[in-house]
N, C-alpha and C positions, 0 to 999 in steps of 0.2 A: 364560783368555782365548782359547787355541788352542781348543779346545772348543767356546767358543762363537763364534767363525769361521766354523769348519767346520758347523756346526748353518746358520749363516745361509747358506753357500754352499750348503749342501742346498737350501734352501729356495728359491732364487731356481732352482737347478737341478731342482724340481718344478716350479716356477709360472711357466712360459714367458711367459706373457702381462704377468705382476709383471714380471717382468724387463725384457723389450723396455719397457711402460710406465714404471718407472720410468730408464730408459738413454733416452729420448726427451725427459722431462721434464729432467732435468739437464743435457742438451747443449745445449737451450731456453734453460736457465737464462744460459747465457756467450751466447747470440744475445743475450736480451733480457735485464739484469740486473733480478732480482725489486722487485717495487715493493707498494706499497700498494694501487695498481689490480691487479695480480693477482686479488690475493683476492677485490675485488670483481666480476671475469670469469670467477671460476670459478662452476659452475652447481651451487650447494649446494642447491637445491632437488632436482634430479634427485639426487643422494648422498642430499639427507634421505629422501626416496622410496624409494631403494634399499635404504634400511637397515629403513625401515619393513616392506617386502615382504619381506624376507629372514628379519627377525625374528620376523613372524607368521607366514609360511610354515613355520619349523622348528619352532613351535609346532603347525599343523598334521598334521605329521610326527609330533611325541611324540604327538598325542594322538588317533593314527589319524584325521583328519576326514575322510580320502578316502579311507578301507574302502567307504562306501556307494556311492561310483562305481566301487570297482576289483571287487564284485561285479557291475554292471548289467553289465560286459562279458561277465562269464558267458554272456551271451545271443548273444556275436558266434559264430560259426562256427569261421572261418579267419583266419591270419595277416596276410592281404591285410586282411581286415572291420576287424580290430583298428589296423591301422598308416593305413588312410582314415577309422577315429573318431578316432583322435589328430591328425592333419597336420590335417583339417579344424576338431577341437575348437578348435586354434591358431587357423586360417587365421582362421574368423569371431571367437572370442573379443577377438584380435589389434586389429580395429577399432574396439573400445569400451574395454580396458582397456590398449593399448599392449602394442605386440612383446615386450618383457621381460618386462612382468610376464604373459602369456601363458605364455612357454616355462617362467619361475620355477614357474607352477602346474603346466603339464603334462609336462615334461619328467621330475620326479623320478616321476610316475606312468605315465609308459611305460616309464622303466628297471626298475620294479617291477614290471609286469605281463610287461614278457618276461621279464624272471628267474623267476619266478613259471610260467611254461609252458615252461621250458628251451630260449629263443631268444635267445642272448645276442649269437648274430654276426649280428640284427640291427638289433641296438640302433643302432651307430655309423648305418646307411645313414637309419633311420628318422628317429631323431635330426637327422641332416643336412633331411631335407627336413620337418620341424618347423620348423629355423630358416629358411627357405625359405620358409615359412607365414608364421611373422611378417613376418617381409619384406616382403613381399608380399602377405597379408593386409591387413593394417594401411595400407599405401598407400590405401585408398581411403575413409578418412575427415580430417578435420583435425588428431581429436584422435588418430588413431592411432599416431604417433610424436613424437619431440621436436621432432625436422626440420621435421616435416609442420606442428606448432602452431605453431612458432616463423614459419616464412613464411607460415601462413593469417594470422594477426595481423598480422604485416608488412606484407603484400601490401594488406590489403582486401577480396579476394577475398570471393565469398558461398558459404556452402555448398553450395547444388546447381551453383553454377560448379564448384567445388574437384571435387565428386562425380563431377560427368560429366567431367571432362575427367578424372579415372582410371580411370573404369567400364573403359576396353579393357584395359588394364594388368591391372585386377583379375581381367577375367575370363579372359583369357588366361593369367592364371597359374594360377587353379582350374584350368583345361581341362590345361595342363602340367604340376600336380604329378598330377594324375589319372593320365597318361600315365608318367611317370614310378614311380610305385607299381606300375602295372602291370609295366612291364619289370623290377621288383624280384623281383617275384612270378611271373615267368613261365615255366611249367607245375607253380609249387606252388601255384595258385590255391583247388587243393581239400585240402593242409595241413593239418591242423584242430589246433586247439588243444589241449592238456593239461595238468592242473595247472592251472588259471588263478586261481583263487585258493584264497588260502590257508585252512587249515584251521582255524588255530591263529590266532584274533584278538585281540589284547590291546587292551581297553578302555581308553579314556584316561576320566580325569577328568570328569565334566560339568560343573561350573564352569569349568575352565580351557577345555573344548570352546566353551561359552556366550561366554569372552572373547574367545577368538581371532577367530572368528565374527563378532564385533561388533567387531574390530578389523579384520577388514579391511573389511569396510562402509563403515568410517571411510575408511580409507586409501582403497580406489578411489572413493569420492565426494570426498577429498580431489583425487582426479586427473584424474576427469572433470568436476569443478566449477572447476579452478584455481583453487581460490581461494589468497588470498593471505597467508592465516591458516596456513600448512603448518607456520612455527613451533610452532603452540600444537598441531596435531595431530601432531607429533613429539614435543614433551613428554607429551603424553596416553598414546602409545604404550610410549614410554621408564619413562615411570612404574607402567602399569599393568603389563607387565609383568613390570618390577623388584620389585612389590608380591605380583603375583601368581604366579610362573614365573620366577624370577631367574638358572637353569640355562642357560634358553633365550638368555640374554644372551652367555654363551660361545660357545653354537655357532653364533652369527650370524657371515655369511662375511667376514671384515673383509680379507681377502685381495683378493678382487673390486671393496668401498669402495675400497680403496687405488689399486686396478687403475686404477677411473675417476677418483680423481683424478690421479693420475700423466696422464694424457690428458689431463684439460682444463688442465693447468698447462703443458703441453704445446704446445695450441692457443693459450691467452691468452699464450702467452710469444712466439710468433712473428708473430703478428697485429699485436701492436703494437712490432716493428721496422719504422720507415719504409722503409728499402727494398724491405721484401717488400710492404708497404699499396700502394707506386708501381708496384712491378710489376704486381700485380694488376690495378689500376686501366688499366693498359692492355692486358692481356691476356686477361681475364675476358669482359667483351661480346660477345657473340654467339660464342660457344663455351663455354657454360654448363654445356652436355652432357659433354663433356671434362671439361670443370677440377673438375665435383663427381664425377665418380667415381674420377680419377685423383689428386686432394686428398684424398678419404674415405680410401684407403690409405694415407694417412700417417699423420691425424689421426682418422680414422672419421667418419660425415654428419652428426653434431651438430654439430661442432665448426665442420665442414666450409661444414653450412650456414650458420652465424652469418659464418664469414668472408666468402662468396663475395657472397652478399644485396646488400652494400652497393655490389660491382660491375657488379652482373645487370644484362639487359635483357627477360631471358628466363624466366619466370617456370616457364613447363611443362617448360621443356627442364633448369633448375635439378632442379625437383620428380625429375621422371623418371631425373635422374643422380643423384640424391642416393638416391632407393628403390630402383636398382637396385646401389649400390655395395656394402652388405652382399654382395653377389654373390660379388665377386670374389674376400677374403682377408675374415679372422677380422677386421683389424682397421679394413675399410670399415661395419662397423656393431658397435657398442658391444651389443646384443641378443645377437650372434654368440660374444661376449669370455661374455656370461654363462651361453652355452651349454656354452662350452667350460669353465666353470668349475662346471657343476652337475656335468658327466660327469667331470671329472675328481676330485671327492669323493667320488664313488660309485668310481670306480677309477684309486686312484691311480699317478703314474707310464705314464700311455698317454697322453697329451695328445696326442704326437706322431701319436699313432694316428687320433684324432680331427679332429685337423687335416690329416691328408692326404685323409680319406675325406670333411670338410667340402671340400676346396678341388677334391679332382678334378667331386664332383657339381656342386656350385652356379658353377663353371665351365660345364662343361655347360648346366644351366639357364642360364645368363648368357649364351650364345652365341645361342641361341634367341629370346632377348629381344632383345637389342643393337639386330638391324637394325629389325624394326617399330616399337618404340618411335624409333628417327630419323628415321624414314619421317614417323610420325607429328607429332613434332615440326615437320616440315619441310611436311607437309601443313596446318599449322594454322596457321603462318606468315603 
């Protein structure tokens, strides 16, 4: 029994992010005593998604899928070439398949290709502004993030409404991480790579290759279609797998599942205490900008945005605090949580490491953003 204490206190003491989430979600619990509505406000569709992506994913991984893109970089030059194909691979990918599953695909293939040409210190910086990419990528479509569908639905809003009123956002951020890379890279611009990929390629499967494949097809038409069938395409997944690859079932990250539930139990526990609903309700209006990025710190902008919605007056000013709140801490956006949790299975025991070099950059980037996007808020007014 002491043995296995001591295993779980490990555990919580690797998994920083497990821990703060589940130590949030239990405090929650004595605000709002657990109910039957719970269940029904937690967002199992995003979890079923997540496990979907994570599962096929490490099937990709066993079965080399991405040898064929980690040679085409052979062709890049220098360090700078390599680390503006990956932030930007994100930035636009980010607008069609969502900021997570973005970083889910690219992120374990940049840690591979720096390893791979013996640049590992800078992994953490690049890494950081990948999540950066999503962020802010993804801002300028509906379906780009949760936040983002959840209020286009809400709202009414039309697509090229939604569109143009992010285009500054969007593009100010391309022109920023641009800048940004540079001062990375600045007088090793001519660097050049070595080692870049590997010698020695171990073939997977072609059946299992063909399923994965056709599994995630699935999945992201599951995501960018919404439909409302995700049930049956989670049993589809769960099964074919288990049928075909039953291995792969282990190594899916169920550490990270847990992470975001702990969150949304989190969220739905405090929301429906009345006094926090009354407060809101007079504080919320016309300070939209505030309350979503200073909320997303607690709860992260999913959560965030389903709360505030119901108090809004401000539609743009909401959108624009809610995408820029990933900004500021790992846990103003839930993408961020799975950033930290790809890097820290590739090496573990540094989290800490990663969380200071995530919070001093996109700081930075945050401070840059803050004032124009008010301005703008306040000019559209």
């Amino acid at each position: 029994m002491q043995n296995f204490a001591i295993k779980i206190k490990e555990i919580f003491k690797k998994e920083v992010m497990l821990s703060v989430s589940l130590l949030a979600a239990v405090i929650s619990l004595f605000i709002t005593p657990p109910s039957a509505a719970l269940l029904h406000d937690i967002n199992w569709r995003t979890l079923a998604t997540l496990f979907m992506l994570l599962t096929v994913l490490e099937g990709f991984k066993s079965e080399n899928i991405f040898e064929p893109l980690l040679k085409k970089t052979e062709k890049l030059s220098s360090l700078k070439n390599l680390s503006v194909f990956f932030v930007f691979c994100v930035f636009f990918s980010s607008m069609f398949v969502t900021n997570d599953v973005s970083l889910i695909i690219f992120v374990p293939l940049t840690i591979i290709l720096f390893r791979a040409c013996n640049q590992e210190k800078y992994i953490l910086p690049v890494l950081t502004f990948e999540n950066i990419a999503a962020i802010r990528g993804s801002l300028l479509m509906p379906f780009g993030s949760p936040q983002n569908l959840f209020l286009y639905a809400k709202s009414g809003i039309s697509t090229p409404d939604f569109i143009k009123m992010m285009l500054p956002l969007w593009i100010f951020s391309a022109f920023l991480l641009c800048i940004f890379i540079f001062i990375l890279f600045w007088g090793k611009s001519k660097q050049k790579i070595t080692n870049l990929v590997r010698n020695e390629t171990v073939s997977g499967h072609p059946g299992r290759k063909i399923m994965y494949e056709l599994l995630f097809v699935l999945v992201v038409a599951s995501i960018v279609t919404r439909t409302a069938y995700y049930p049956v395409v989670l049993a589809i997944v769960a099964l074919t797998v288990l049928i075909g690859d039953r291995k792969i079932l282990i190594k899916t990250d169920y550490v990270l599942l847990l992470t975001f539930l702990c969150f949304f139990t989190f969220s739905s526990s405090i929301c429906r205490h009345p006094a926090i609903s009354q407060f809101l309700a007079k504080s919320v209006a016309g300070h939209e900008y505030i309350w979503s990025i200073l909320l997303s710190q607690v709860i992260s902008n999913v959560p965030a945005s389903i709360v505030l919605y119901p108090f809004s007056t401000n539609l743009r000013a909401l959108l624009y605090g809610l995408d820029s709140a990933g900004l500021c801490s790992l846990i103003g956006s839930l993408a961020s949580v799975i950033n930290l949790r790809l890097y820290a299975r590739e090496y573990p025991g540094k989290s800490l490491s990663f969380i200071k070099t995530f919070t001093w950059i996109s700081l930075a980037f945050f401070a840059v953003v803050v004032i124009p996007q008010l301005l703008l808020i306040n000019y559209y007014l």
